[in-house]
C-alpha atoms as one frame of an Amber mdcrd trajectory, in Angstrom:
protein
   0.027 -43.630 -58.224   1.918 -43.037 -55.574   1.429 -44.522 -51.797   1.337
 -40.957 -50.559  -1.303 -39.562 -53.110  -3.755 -42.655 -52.119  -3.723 -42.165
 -48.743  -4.626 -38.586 -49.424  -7.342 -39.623 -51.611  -8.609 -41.857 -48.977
  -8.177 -39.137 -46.315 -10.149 -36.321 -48.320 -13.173 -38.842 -48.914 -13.030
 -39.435 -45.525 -13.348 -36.173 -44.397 -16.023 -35.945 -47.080 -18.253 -38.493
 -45.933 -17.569 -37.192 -42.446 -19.104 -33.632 -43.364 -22.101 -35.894 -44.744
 -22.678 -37.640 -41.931 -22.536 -34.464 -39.439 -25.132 -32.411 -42.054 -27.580
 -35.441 -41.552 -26.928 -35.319 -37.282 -27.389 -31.647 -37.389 -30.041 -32.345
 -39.364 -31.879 -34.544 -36.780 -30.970 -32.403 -34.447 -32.601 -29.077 -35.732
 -35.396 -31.206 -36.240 -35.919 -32.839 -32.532 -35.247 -29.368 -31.027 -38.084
 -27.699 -32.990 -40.073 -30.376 -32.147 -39.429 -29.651 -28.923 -40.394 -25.973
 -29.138 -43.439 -26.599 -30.437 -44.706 -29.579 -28.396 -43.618 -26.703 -25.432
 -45.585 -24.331 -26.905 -48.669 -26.297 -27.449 -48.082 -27.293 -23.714 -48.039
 -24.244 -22.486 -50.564 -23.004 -24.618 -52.855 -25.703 -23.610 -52.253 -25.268
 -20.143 -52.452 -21.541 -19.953 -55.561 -20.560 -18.488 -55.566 -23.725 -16.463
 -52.458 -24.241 -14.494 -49.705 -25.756 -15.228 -46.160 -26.974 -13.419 -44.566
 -24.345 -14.711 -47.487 -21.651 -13.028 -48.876 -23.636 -10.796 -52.835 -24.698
 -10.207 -54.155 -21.907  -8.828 -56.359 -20.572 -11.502 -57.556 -24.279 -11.392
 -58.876 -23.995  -7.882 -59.847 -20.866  -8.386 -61.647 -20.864 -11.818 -60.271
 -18.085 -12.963 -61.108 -17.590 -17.069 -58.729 -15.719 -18.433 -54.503 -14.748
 -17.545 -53.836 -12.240 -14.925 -50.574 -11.012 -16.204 -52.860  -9.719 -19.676
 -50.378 -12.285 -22.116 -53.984 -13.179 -23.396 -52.321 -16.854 -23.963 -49.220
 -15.767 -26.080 -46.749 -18.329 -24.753 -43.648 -16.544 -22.968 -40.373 -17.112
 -23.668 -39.688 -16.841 -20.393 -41.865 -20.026 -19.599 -39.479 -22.266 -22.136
 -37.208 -24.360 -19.740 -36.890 -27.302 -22.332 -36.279 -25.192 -25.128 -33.786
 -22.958 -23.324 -31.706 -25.597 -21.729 -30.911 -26.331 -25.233 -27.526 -24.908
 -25.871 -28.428 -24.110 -29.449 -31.692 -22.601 -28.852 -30.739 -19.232 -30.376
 -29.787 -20.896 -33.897 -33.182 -22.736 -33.061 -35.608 -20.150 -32.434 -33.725
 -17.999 -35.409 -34.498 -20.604 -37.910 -38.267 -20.783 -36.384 -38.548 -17.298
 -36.727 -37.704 -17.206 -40.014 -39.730 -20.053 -40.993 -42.794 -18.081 -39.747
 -41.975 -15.203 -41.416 -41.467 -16.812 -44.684 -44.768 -18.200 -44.196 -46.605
 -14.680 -43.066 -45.051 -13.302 -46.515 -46.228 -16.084 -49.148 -49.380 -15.606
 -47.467 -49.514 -12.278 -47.942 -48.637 -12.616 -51.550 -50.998 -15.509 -52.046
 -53.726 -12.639 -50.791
């Protein structure tokens, strides 16, 4: 075989394992950043009604029961600063969507 053909053997199973090894990083790294969204959520859902950094303390202090602004402790998006700073947070929060919607639908088949 010629000198040539090798190297472009070697180069194309280079490349190959390359592509392999940036499918498991982006991998790891869909994984961390929902991770992230959902330790966020279950911050802020935790910390709704109670204060928060995000919101402050004041319905702390002021023992106030339920929100004011009538989210009834749905988690904004607004209120994601970890997520968001994310510069793939769209691709993120696409897949999470439809992850959740794929769920809502075998449980409505399973019904």
């Amino acid at each position: 075989m010629e000198e040539s053909a090798k190297n472009d053997i070697k180069t194309e199973s280079d490349i190959l394992k390359y592509i392999k090894e940036y499918e498991v990083i982006n991998k790891k790294l869909v994984d961390v950043e929902k991770e992230i969204y959902y330790q966020e959520g279950q911050y802020l859902n935790d910390t709704g009604f109670k204060g928060s950094v995000l919101r402050g303390w004041e319905t702390f202090f002021n023992d106030i029961k339920s929100p004011q602004d009538g989210t009834n402790g749905q988690v904004q998006e607004s209120d994601r600063i970890f997520s968001k700073s994310s510069t793939s947070f769209p691709h993120i929060k696409s897949l999470i969507e439809n992850e959740t919607s794929s769920e809502n639908q075998n449980n409505d088949q399973n019904t």
